[in-house]
C-alpha positions in Angstrom: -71.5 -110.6 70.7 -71.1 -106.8 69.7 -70.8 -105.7 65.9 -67.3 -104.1 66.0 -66.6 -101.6 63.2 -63.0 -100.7 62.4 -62.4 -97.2 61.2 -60.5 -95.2 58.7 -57.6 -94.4 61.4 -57.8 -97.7 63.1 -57.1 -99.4 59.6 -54.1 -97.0 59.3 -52.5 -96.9 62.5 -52.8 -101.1 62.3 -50.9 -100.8 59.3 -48.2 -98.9 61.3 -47.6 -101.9 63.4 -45.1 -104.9 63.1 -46.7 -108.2 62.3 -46.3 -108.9 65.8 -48.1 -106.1 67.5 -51.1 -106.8 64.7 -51.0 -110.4 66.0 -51.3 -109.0 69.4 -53.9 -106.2 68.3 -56.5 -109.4 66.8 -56.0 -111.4 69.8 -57.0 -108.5 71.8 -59.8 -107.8 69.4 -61.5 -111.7 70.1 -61.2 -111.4 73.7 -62.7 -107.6 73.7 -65.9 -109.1 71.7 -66.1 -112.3 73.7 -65.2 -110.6 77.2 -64.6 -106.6 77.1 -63.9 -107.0 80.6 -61.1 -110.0 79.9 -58.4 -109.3 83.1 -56.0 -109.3 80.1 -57.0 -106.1 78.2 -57.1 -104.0 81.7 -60.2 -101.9 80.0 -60.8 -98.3 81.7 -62.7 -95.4 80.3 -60.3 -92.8 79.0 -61.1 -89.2 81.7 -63.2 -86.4 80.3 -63.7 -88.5 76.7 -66.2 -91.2 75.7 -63.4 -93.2 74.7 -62.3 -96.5 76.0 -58.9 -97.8 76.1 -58.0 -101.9 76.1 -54.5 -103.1 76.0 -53.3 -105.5 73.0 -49.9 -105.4 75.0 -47.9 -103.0 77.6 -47.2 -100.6 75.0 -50.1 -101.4 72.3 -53.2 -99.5 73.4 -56.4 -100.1 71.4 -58.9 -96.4 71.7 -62.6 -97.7 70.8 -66.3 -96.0 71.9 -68.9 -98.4 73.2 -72.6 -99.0 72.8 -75.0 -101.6 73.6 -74.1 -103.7 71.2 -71.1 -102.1 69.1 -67.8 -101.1 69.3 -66.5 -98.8 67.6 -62.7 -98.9 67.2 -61.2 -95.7 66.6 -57.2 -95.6 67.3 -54.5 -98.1 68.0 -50.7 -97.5 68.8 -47.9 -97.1 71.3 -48.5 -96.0 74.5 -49.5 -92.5 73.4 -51.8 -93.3 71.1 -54.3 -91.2 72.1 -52.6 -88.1 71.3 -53.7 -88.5 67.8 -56.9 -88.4 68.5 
């Protein structure tokens, strides 16, 4: 199972959410270290970035780097998400 670190954005935009989408967001976060290829999160690596993006729901997009054995989560929002980055 990967280490996954949260960072100081990540913390913040999961504050942004409802209590729904952070629901959704955690679920998304045990499947993504059980099975980061779960048919659920529809994983794909972001074009021209080192980023990764995993959805927690249609609109929820979770924005994370990957190593061997960590994840490194880096954004999570709406759709656009990315943007911010």
């Amino acid at each position: 199972m990967p280490i996954i670190i949260r960072t100081k954005p990540f913390d913040a935009d999961f504050l942004l959410l409802s209590q729904r989408e952070q629901r959704q967001v955690l679920k998304a976060l045990r499947y993504l270290a059980d099975n980061p290829r779960h048919p659920s999160l529809q994983t794909h690596k972001i074009e021209d970035t080192s980023f990764i993006e995993a959805y927690a729901n249609m609109d929820i997009r979770i924005i994370f780097e990957r190593t061997s054995d960590t994840i490194v989560l880096r954004a999570v929002g709406h759709h656009d998400v990315l943007k911010s980055l």
